[in-house]
The first five atom37 places (N, CA, C, CB, O) and aatype in JSON, in Angstrom:
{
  "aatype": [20, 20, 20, 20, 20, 20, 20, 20, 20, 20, 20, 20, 20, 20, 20, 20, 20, 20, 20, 20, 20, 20, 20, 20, 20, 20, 20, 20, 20, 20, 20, 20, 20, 20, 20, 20],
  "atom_mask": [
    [1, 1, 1, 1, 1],
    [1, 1, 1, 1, 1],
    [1, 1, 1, 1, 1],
    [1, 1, 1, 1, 1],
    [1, 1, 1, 1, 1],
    [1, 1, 1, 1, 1],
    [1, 1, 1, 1, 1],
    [1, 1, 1, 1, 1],
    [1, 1, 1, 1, 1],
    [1, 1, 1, 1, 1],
    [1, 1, 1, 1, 1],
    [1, 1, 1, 1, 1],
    [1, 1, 1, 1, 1],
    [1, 1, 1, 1, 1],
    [1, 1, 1, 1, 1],
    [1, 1, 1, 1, 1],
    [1, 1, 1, 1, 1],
    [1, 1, 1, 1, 1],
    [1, 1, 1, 1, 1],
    [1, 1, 1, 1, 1],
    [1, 1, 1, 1, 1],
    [1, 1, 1, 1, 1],
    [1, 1, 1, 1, 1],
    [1, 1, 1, 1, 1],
    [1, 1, 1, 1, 1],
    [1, 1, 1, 1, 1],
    [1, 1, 1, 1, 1],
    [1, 1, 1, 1, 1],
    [1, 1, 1, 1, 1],
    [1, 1, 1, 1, 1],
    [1, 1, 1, 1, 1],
    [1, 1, 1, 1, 1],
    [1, 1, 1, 1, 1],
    [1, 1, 1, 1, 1],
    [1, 1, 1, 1, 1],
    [1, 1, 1, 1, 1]
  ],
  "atom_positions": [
    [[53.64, -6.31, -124.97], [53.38, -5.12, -125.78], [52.15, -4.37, -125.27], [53.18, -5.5, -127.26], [52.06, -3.15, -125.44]],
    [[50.97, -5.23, -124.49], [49.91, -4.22, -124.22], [50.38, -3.65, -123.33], [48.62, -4.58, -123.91], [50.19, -2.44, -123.48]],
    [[51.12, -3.97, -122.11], [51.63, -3.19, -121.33], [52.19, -2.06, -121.99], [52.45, -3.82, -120.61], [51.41, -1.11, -122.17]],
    [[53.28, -1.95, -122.37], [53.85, -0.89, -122.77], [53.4, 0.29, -123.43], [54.56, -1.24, -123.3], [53.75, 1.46, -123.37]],
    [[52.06, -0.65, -124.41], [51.31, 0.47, -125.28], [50.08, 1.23, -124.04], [50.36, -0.47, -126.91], [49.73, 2.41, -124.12]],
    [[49.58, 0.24, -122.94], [49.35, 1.13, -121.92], [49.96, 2.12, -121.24], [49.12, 0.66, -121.26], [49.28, 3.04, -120.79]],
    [[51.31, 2.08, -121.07], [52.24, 3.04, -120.32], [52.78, 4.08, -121.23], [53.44, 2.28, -119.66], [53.59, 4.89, -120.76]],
    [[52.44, 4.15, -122.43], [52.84, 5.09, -123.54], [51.37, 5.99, -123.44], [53.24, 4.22, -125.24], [51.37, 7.21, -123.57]],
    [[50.31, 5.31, -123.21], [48.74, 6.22, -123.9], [49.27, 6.89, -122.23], [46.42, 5.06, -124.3], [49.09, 8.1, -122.08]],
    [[49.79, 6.23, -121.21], [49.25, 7.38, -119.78], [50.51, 8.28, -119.81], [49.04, 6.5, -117.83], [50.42, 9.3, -119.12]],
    [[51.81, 8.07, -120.56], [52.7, 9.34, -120.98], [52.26, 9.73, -121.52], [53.76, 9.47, -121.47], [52.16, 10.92, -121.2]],
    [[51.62, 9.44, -122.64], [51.15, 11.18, -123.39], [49.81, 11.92, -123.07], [50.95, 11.08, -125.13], [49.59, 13.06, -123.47]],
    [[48.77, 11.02, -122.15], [47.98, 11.61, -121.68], [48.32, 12.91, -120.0], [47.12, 10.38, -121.6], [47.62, 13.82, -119.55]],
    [[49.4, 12.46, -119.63], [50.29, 13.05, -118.93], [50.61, 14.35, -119.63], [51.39, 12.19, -118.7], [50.43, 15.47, -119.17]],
    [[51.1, 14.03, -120.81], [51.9, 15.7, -121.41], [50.7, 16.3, -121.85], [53.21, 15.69, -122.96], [50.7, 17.53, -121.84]],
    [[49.42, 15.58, -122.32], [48.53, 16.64, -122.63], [48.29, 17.27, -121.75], [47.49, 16.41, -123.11], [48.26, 18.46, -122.06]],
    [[48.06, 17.06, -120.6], [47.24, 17.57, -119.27], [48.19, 18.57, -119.0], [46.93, 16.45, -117.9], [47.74, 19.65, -118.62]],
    [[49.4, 18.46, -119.1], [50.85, 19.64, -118.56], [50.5, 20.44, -119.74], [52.94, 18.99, -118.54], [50.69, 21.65, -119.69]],
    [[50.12, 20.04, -120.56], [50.73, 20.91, -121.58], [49.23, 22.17, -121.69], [51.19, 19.79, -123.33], [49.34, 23.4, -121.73]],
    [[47.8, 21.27, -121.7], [47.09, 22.33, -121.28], [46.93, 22.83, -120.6], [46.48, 22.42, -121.32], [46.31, 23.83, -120.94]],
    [[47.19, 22.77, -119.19], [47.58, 23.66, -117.98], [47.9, 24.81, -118.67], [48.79, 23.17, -117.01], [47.31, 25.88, -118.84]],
    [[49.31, 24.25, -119.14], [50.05, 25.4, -119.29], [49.64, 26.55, -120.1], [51.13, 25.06, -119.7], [49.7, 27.75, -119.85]],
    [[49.13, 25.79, -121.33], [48.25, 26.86, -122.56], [47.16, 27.34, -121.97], [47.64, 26.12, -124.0], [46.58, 28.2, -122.63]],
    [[46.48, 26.92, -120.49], [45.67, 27.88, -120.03], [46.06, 29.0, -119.26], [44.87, 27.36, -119.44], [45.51, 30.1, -119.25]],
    [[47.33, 28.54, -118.44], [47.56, 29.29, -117.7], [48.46, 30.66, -118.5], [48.16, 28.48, -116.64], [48.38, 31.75, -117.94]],
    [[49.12, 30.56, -119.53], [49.45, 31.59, -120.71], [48.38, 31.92, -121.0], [50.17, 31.2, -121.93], [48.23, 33.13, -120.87]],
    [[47.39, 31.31, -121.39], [46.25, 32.2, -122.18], [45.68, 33.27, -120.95], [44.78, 31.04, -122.88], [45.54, 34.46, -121.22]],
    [[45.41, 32.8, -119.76], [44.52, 33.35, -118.65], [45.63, 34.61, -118.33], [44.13, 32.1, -117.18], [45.04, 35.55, -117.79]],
    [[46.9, 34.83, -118.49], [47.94, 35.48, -117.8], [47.44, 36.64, -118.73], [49.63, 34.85, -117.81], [47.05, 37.77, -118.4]],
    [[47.57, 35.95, -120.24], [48.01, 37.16, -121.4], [46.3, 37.86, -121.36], [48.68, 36.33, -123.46], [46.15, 39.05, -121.62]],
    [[45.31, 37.12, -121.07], [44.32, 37.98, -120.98], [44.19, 38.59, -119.84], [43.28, 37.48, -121.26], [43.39, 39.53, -119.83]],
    [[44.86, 38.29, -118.65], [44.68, 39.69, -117.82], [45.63, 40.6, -117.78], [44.46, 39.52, -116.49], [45.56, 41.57, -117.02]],
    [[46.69, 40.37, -118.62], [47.48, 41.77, -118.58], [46.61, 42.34, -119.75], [49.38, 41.74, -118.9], [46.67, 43.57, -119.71]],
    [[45.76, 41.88, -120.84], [45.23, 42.66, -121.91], [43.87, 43.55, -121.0], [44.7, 41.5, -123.34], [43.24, 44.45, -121.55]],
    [[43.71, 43.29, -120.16], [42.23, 43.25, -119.29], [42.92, 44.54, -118.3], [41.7, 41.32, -118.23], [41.98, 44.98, -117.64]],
    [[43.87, 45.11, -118.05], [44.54, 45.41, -117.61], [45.02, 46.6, -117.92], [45.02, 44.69, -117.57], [45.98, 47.06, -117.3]]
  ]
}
């Protein structure tokens, strides 16, 4: 079980990291078309 509960915390530490990319890279887009 610790295994697994290790390989679950580095999947979702995985989707955070994609996932804020991504909400930066939307945020940074939508402020330079507003900049724009």
């Amino acid at each position: 079980r610790g295994e697994w509960r290790l390989g679950l915390s580095d999947i979702l530490l995985n989707i955070y990291i994609v996932v804020n990319k991504s909400i930066n890279t939307l945020q940074y887009k939508s402020h330079h078309e507003l900049n724009r």
